[in-house]
C-alpha positions in Angstrom: 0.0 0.0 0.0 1.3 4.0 -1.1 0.8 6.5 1.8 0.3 9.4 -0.9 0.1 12.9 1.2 -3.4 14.9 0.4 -1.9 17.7 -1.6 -0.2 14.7 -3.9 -3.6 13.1 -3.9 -5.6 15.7 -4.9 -3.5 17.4 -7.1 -5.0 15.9 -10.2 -4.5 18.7 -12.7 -7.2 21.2 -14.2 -6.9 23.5 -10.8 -7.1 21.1 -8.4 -7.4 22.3 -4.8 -4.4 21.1 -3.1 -5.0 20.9 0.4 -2.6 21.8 2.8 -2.3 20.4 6.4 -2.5 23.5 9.4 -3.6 26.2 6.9 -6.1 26.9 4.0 -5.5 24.9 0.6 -3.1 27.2 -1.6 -6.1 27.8 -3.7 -6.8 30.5 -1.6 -9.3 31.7 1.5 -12.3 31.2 -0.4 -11.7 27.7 -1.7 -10.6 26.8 2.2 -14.4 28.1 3.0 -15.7 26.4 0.3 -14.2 23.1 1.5 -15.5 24.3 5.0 -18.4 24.6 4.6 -18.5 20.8 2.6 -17.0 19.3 5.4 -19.8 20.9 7.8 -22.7 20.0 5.6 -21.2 16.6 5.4 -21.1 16.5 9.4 -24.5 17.9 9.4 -26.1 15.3 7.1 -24.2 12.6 9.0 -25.7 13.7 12.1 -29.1 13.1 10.7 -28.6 9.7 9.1 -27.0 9.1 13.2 -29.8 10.0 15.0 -32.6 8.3 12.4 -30.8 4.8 14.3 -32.2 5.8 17.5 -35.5 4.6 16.0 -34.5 1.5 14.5 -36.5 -1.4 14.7 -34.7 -4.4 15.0 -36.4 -6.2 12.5 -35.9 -10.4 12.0 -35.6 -12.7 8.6 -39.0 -14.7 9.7 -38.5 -17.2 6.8 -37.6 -20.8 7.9 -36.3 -21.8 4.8 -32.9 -23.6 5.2 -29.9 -24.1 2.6 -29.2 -27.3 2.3 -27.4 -28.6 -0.8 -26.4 -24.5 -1.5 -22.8 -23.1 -1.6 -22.9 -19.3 -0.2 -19.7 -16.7 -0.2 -19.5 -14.6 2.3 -16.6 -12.4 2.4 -14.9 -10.2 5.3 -17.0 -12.9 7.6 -14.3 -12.8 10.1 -16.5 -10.8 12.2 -19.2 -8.7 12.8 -22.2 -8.7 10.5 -20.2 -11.1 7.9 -19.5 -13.4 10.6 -23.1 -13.4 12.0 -24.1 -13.7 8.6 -21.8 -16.6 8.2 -23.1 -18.3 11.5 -26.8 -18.6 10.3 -26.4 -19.5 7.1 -24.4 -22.2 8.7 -27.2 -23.0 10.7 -29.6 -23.3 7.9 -27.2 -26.5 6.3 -25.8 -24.1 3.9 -22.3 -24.7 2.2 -20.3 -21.9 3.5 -17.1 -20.1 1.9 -15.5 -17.6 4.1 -13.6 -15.7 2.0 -11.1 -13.5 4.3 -7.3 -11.7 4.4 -6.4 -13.4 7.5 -6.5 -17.2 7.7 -5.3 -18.3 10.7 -8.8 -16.0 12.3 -10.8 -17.2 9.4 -10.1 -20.2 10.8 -10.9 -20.0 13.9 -14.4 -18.6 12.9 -14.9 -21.6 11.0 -14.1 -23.9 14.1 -16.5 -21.6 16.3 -19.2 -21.5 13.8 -18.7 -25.9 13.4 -18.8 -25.9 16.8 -22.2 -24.2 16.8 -23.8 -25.4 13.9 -21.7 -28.8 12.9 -21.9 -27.5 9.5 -18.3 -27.5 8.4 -17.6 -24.1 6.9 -14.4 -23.3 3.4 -11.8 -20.7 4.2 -10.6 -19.3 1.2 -8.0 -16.5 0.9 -9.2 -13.0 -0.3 -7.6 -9.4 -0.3 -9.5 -7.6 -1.2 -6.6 -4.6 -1.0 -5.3 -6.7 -4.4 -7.2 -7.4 -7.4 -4.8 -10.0 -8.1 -5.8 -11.5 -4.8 -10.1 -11.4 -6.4 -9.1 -13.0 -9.4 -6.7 -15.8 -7.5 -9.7 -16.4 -5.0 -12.6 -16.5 -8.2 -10.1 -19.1 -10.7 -10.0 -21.1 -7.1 -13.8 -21.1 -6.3 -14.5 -22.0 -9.8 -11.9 -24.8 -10.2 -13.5 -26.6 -6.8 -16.5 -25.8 -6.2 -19.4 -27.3 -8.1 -22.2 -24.2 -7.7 -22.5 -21.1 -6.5 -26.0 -19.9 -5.1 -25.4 -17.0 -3.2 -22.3 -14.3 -3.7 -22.5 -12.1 -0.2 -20.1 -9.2 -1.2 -19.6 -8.1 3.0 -16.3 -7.2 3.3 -15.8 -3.3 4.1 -13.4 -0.7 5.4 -12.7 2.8 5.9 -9.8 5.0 6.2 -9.4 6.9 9.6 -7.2 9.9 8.3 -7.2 12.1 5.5 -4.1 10.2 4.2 -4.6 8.8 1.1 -3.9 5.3 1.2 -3.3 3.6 -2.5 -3.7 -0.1 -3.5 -1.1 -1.9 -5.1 -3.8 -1.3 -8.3 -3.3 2.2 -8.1 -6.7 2.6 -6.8 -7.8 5.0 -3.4 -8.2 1.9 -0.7 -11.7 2.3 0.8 -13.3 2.9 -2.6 -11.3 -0.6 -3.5 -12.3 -2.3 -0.9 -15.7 -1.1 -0.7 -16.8 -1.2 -4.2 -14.2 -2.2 -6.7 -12.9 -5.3 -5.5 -16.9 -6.6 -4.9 -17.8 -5.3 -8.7 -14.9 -7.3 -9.9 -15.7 -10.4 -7.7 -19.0 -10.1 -8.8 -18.1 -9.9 -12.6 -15.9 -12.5 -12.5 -18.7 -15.3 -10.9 -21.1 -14.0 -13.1 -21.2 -17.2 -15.4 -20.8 -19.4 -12.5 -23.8 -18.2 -10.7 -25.8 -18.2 -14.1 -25.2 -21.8 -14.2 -25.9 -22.4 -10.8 -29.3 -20.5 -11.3 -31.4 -19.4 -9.5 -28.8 -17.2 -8.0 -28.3 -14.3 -5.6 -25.9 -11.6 -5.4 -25.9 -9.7 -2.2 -24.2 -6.3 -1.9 -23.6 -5.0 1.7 -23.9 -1.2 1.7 -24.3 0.9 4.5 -26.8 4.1 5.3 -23.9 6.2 4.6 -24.3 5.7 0.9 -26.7 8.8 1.3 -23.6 10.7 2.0 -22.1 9.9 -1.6 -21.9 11.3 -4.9 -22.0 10.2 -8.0 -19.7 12.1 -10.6 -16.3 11.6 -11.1 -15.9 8.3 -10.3 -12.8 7.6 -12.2 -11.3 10.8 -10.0 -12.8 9.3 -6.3 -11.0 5.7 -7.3 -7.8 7.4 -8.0 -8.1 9.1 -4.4 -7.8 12.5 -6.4 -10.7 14.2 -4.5 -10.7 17.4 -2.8 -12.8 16.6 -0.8 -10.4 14.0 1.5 -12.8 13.3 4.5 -12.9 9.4 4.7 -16.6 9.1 5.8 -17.0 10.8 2.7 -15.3 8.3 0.5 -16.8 5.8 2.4 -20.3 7.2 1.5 -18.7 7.2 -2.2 -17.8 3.7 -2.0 -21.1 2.7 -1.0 -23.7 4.5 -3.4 -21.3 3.2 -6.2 -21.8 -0.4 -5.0 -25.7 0.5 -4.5 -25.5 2.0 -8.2 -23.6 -0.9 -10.0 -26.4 -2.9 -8.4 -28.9 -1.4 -10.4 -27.0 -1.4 -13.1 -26.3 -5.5 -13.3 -29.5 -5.8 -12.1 -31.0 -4.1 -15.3 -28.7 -6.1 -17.3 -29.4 -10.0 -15.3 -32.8 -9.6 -15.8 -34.3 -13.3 -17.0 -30.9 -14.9 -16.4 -32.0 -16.3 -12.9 -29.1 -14.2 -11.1 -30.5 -11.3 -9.2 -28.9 -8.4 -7.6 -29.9 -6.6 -4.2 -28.2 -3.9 -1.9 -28.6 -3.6 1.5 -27.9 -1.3 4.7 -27.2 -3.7 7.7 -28.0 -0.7 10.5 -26.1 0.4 13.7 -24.2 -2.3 14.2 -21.2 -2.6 16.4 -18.1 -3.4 14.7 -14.1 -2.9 13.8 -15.8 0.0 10.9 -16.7 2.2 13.8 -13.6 1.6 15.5 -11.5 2.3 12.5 -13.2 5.8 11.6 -12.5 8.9 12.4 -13.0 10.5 15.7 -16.5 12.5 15.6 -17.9 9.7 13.1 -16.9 7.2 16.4 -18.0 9.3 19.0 -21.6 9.9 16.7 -22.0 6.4 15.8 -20.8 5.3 19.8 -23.3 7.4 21.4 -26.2 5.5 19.2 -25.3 2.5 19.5 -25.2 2.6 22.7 -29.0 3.4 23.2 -30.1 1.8 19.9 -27.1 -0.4 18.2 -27.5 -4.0 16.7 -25.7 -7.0 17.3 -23.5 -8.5 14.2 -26.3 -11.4 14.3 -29.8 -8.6 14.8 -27.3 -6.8 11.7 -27.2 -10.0 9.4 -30.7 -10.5 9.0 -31.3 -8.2 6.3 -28.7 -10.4 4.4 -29.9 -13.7 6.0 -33.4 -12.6 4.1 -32.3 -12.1 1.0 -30.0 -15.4 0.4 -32.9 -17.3 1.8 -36.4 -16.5 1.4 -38.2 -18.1 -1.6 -40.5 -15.1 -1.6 -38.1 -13.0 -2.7 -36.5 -15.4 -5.6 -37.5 -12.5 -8.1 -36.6 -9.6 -6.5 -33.8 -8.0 -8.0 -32.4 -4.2 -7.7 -34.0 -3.2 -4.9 -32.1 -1.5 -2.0 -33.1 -3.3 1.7 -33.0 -2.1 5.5 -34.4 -3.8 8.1 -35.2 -6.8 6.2 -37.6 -5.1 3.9 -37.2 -2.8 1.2 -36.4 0.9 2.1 -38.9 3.7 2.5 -37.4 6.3 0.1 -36.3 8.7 2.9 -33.9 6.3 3.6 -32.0 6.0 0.3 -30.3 7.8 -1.9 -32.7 9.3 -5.0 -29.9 8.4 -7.2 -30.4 4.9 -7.2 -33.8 5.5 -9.0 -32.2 7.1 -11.9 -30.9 3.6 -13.9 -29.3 5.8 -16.6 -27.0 7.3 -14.1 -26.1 3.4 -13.1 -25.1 2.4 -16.5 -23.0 5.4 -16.5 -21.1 4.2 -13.2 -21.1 0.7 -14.5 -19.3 1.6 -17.8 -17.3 4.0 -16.0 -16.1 1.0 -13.7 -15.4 -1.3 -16.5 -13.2 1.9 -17.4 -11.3 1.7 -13.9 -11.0 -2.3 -14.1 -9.9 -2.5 -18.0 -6.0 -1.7 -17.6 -6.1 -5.1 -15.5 -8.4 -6.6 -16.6 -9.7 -6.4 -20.2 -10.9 -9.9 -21.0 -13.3 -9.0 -17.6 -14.4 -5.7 -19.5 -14.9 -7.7 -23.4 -17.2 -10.0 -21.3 -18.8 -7.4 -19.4 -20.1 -5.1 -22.0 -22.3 -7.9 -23.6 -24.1 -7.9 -20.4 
């Protein structure tokens, strides 16, 4: 990974602020007040989407349908909501992949969660800081496995500096993680899952995805942003993952896969820990009165690997195991023009590695 320092990283040409630690940006007082005033209304609008937890209902998957004879991937399901998610689609006799960084506690999840369930669960390697890593993992699960049913695209993190962190692809780190890695994972099981059909794909957003914005998205992977806040790119991240799931869910349509985003809720886990210090102290203070466990912040995704009801619903963004009210998602995921645009403009990102994924993609 490339520590790059913010006035490197957003230095992309064109009059590009370039933002300078202890003082305004060299751009000059009123582009400091500009940025600002950004960063308040950022704060402000994360306040809201905060304090809307504190009337969460903790809302269950009440279907009793089990998994048995299906393979599921679940990555990042070393804990929280991945591992919960992990845990009871164990429980329902389903074929579980972990797909994790860190073996040895991928492990020892799997030990815990065949100690619970005596369902024996596949650790697979996945870094999702390396492309190289998604495509390694993808050949693997294709090679040895003999279906795929359900693709759970979990694993997430964000930055808690404004140091921009690159990827050994070049890319900004959260918006890899977050969204390009999963898109790429996803494109690459796409025939496997159409032959395992019916299919799910799963994507694991967050309520933050309110917080993004769409344009430039070839700029926000590159980490050339002014605006460096990482709860920001996090919010980027995540309304790019919500938007490619429109996008592939426009193209999958009679194919037997379907596509679904999801926000998990307050839930307690190593993403508030990691984040920066007024996001924590926010996001600590709800949880507190109102947070979720990692298994009460599964169920959304528990629902939609499992319930025959929704075997046709595809494209449709979830909270609290049912689809959301449209107060509590972004307006820009009802605008499927502005999807393709981000799909296409992903394939862009992914073609200098990948081409053969972007020939195949296209015909989509």
């Amino acid at each position: 990974m490339q520590e790059v320092p913010a006035t490197q990283a957003a230095s992309g040409g064109g009059g590009r602020l370039e933002k300078v630690r202890g003082g305004p940006p060299t751009g000059g007082l009123l582009v400091w007040l500009k940025t600002l005033v950004a960063e308040i209304a950022l704060f402000a609008k994360l306040v809201k989407i905060a304090f809307e937890h504190v009337w969460d209902r903790h809302a269950m998957c009440q279907s009793q349908a089990t998994m048995e004879g299906k393979t599921v991937i679940v990555t990042g399901a070393t804990s929280g909501v991945g591992k919960g998610t992990a845990k009871e689609l164990a429980r329902r006799k389903a074929r579980v992949i972990i797909g994790c960084r860190n073996l040895k506690k991928a492990k020892d999840v799997a030990q815990e969660i065949f100690d619970e369930t005596k369902q024996p669960v596949v650790v697979k390697h996945l870094d999702m800081n390396s492309l190289k890593s998604v495509r390694q993992f993808c050949e693997d699960v294709i090679k040895t496995e003999d279906r795929l049913d359900v693709l759970i695209n979990n694993a997430g993190a964000i930055g808690s500096s404004k140091q921009v962190n690159l990827t050994e692809d070049g890319f900004e780190e959260t918006f890899q993680v977050n969204y390009l890695a999963p898109f790429l994972l996803t494109l690459l099981l796409l025939d496997f899952l159409k032959r395992s059909s019916p299919s799910r794909v799963i994507n694991v957003s967050s309520d933050y995805h309110r917080l993004g914005e769409v344009g430039w998205i070839e700029d926000k992977a590159r980490g050339i942003n002014p605006v460096s806040n990482p709860t920001a790119i996090y919010g980027n991240a995540k309304l790019a993952l919500c938007m490619a799931t429109v996008a592939l869910a426009d193209r999958l349509r009679g194919t037997g896969v379907t596509v679904n985003s999801l926000n998990p809720g307050a839930v307690k886990t190593h993403i508030v820990d990691e984040g920066p210090g007024l996001r924590k102290l926010l996001f600590n203070l709800i949880l507190a009165f109102k947070g979720k466990t990692p298994l009460q912040g599964a169920q959304t995704s528990v629902r939609l690997a499992v319930d025959p009801d929704l075997k046709e619903t595809t494209g449709v963004y979830f909270d609290n195991c049912a689809p959301a009210e449209p107060l509590y998602r972004s307006p820009f995921l009802a605008d499927h023009d502005l999807a393709d645009q981000v799909f296409h403009s992903s394939l862009k990102l992914l073609d200098c590695h990948f081409a053969d994924v972007k020939a195949s993609a296209v015909t989509l």
